[in-house]
Backbone as a printed PyTorch tensor [residue, N CA C, xyz], in Angstrom:
tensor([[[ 40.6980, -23.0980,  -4.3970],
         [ 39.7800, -22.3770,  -5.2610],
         [ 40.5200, -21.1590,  -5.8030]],

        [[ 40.6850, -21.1430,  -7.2240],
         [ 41.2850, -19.5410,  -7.5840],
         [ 40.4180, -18.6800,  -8.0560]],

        [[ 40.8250, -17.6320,  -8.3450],
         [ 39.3720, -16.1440,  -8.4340],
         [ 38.9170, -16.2840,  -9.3610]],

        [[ 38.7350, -17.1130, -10.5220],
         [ 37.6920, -17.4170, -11.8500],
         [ 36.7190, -18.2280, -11.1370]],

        [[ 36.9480, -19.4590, -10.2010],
         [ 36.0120, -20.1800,  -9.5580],
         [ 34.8800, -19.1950,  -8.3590]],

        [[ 35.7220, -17.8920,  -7.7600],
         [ 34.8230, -17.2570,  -6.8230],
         [ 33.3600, -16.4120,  -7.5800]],

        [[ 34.3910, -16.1510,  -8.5460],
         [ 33.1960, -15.3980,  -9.6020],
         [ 31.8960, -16.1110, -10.2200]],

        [[ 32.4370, -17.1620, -10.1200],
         [ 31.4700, -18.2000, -10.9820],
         [ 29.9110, -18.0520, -10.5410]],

        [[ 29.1020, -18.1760, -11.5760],
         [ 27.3450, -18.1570, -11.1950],
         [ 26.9700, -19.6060, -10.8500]],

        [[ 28.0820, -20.2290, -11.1290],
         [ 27.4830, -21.6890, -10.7920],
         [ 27.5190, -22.2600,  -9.6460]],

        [[ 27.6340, -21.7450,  -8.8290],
         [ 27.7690, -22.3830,  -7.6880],
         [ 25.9430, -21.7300,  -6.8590]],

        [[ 25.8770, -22.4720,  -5.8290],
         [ 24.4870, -22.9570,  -5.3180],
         [ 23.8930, -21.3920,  -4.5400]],

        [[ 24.7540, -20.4980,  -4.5900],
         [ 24.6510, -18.7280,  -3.9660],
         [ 24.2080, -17.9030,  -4.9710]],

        [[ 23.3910, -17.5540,  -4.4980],
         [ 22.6420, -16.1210,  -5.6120],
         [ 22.1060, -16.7100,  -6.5870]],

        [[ 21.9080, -15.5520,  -7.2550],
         [ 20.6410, -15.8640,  -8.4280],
         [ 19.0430, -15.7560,  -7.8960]],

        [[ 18.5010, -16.2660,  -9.4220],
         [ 17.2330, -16.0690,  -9.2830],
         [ 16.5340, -17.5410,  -9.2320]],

        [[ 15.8650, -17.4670,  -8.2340],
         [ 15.4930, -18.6390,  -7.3500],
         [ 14.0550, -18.0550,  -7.5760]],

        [[ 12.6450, -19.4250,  -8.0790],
         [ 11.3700, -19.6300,  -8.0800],
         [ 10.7610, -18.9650,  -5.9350]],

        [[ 10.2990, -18.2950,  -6.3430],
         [  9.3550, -17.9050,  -4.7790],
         [ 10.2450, -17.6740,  -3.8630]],

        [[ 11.5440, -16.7860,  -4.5610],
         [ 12.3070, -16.0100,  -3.8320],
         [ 11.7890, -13.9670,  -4.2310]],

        [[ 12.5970, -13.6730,  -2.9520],
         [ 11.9880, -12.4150,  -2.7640],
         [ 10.8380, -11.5530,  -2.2430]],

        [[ 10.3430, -10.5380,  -2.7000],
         [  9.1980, -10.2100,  -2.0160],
         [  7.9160, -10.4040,  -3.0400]],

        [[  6.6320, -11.0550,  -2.1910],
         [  5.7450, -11.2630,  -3.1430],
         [  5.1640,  -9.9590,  -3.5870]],

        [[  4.3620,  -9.9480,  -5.2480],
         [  4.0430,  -8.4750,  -6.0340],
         [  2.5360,  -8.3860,  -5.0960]],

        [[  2.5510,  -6.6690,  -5.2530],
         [  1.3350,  -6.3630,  -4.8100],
         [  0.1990,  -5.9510,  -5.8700]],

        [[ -0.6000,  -6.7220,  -5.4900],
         [ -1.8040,  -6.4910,  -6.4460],
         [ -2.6240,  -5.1440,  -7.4170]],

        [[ -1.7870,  -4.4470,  -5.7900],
         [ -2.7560,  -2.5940,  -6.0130],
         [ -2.0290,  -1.7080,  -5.4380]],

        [[ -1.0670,  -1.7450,  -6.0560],
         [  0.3050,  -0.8680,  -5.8400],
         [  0.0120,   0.5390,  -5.4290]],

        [[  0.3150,   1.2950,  -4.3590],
         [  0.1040,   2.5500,  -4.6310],
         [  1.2170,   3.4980,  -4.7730]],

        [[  1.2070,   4.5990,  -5.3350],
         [  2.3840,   5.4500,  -6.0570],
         [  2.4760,   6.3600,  -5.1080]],

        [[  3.1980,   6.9700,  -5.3430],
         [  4.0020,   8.5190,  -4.5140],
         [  2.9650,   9.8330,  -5.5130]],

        [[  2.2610,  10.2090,  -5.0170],
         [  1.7660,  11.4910,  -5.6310],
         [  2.2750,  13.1320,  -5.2110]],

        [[  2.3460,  14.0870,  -5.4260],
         [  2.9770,  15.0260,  -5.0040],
         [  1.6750,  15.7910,  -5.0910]],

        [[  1.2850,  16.3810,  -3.6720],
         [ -0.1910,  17.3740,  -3.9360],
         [  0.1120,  18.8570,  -3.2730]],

        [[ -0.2930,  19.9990,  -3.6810],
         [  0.1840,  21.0530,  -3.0920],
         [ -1.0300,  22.0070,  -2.3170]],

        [[ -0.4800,  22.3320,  -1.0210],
         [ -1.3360,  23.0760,  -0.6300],
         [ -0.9520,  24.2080,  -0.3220]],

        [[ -2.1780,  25.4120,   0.0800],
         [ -1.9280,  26.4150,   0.7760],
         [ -1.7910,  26.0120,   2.5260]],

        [[ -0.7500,  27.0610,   2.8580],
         [ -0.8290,  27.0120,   4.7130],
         [ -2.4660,  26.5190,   5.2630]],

        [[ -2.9450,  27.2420,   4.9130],
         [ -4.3900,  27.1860,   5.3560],
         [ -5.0380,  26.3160,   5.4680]],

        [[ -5.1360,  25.5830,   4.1720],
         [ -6.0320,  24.4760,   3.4770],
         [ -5.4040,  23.8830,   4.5180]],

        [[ -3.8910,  22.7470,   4.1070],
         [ -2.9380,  21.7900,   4.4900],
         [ -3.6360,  22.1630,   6.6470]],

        [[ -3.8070,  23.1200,   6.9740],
         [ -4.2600,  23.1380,   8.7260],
         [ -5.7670,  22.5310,   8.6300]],

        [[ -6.1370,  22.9630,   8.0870],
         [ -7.9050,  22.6320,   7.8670],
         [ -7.6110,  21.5930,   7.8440]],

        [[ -7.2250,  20.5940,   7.2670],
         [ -7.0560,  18.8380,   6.5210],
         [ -6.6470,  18.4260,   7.9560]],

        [[ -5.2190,  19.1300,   8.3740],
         [ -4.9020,  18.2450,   9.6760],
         [ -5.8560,  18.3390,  10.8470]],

        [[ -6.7000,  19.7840,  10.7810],
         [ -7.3550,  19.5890,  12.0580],
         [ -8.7180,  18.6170,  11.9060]],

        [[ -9.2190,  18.4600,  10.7290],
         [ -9.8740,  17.5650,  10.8390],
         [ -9.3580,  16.2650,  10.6250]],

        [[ -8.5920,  15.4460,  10.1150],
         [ -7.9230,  14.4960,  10.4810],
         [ -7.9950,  14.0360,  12.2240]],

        [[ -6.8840,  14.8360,  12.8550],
         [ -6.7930,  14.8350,  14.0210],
         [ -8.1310,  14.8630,  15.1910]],

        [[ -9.5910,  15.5430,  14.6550],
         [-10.2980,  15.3220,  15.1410],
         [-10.8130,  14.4600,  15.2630]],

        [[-11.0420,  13.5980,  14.5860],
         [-11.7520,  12.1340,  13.7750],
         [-10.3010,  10.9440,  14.1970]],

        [[ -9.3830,  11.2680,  15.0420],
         [ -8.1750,  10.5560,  15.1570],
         [ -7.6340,   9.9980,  14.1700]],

        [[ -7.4660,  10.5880,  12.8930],
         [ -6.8550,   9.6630,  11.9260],
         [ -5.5590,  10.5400,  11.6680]],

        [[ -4.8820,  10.0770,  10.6850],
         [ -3.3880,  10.5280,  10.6490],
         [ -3.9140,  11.2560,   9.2550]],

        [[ -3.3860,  12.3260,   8.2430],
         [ -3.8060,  13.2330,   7.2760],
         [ -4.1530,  11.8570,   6.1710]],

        [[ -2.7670,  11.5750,   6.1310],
         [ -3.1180,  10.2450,   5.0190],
         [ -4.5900,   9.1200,   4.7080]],

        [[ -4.7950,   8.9630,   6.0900],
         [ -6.2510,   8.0630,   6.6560],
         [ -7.3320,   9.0560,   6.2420]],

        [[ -7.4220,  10.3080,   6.4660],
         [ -8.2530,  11.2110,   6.4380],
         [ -8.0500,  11.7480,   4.5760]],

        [[ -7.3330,  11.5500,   4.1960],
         [ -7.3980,  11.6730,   2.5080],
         [ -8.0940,  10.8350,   1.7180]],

        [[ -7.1280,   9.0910,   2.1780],
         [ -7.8380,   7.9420,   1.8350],
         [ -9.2270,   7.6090,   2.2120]],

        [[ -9.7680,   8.2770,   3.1720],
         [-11.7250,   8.1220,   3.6360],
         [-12.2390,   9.0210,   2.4490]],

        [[-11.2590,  10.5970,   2.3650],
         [-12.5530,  11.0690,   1.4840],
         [-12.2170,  10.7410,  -0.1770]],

        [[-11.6400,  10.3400,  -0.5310],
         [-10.8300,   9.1960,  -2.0390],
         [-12.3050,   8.1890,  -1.6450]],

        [[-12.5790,   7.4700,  -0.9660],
         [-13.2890,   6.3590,  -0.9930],
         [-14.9510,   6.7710,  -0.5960]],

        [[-14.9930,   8.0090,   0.2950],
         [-16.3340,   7.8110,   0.4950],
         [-17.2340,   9.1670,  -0.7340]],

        [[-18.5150,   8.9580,  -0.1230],
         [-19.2290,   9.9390,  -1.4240],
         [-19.3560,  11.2060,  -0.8130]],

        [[-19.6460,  11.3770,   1.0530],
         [-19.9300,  12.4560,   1.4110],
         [-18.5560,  12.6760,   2.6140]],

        [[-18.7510,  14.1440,   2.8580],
         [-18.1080,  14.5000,   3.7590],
         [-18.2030,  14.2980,   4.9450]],

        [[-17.6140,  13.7970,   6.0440],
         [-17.8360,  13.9340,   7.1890],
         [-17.5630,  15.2480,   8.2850]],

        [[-18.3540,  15.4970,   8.8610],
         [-18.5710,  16.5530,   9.5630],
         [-18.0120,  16.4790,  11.0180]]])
């Protein structure tokens, strides 16, 4: 085999192959950048942490629900 044949696309390696890769997600979610004060950003975690959720879980409940939880 000489180095024009290694290069070659024709051979049965690589490329783009039908129901290769990772399947698309329907409801993609993005990177948002949100800013807080010291204060606020403690308030969020301590209630998070009370309710055992991680800040993120505790963002995504109040994104989805209508009232606050107490």
């Amino acid at each position: 085999m000489d180095a024009a044949e290694i290069g070659s696309s024709t051979g049965a390696w690589g490329g783009r192959r039908k129901g290769a890769g990772r399947p698309r997600v329907e409801r993609k979610r993005k990177s948002r950048l949100v800013q807080f004060h010291d204060e606020e950003w403690d308030a969020i975690k301590e209630k998070a942490v009370k309710r055992e959720m991680s800040i993120r879980e505790y963002l995504y409940f109040l994104a989805e629900n209508d009232t606050i939880p107490e």
